[in-house]
C-alpha positions, 0 to 999 in steps of 0.5 A, a space after each residue: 500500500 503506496 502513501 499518499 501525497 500530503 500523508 505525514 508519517 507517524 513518529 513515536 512521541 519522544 516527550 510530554 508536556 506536563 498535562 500529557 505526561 499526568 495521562 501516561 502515568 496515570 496521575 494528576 497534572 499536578 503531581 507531574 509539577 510536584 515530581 518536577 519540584 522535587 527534581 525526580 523529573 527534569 524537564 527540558 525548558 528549551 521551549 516555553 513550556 516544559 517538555 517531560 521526556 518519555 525516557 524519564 517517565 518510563 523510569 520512574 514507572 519502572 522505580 515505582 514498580 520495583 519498590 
């Protein structure tokens, strides 16, 4: 099956913003921000808002399971 014209191809999401990452760890957004105080999660602040990446999401999931 051909693309066709004006099709975008699907990129796996590589960060999140914070509302976004509240979502995939099933939390409120507002424990994202608590997280982020508390430095167990470093945003990027390339941009204006913070963008969560997926590496450090997966992580503290996997930290979280382990304790």
């Amino acid at each position: 099956m051909a693309a066709e014209a004006g099709d975008v191809p699907q990129v796996p999401k590589r960060g999140f913003r914070v509302n976004e990452a509240a979502a995939y760890l099933g939390v409120k957004p507002i424990s994202v921000r608590r997280l982020i105080l508390r430095g167990l999660l470093r945003p990027s602040r390339v941009l204006r808002t913070p963008i969560i990446p997926k590496e450090q999401l997966d992580a503290l999931l996997e930290e979280c399971e382990r304790s």
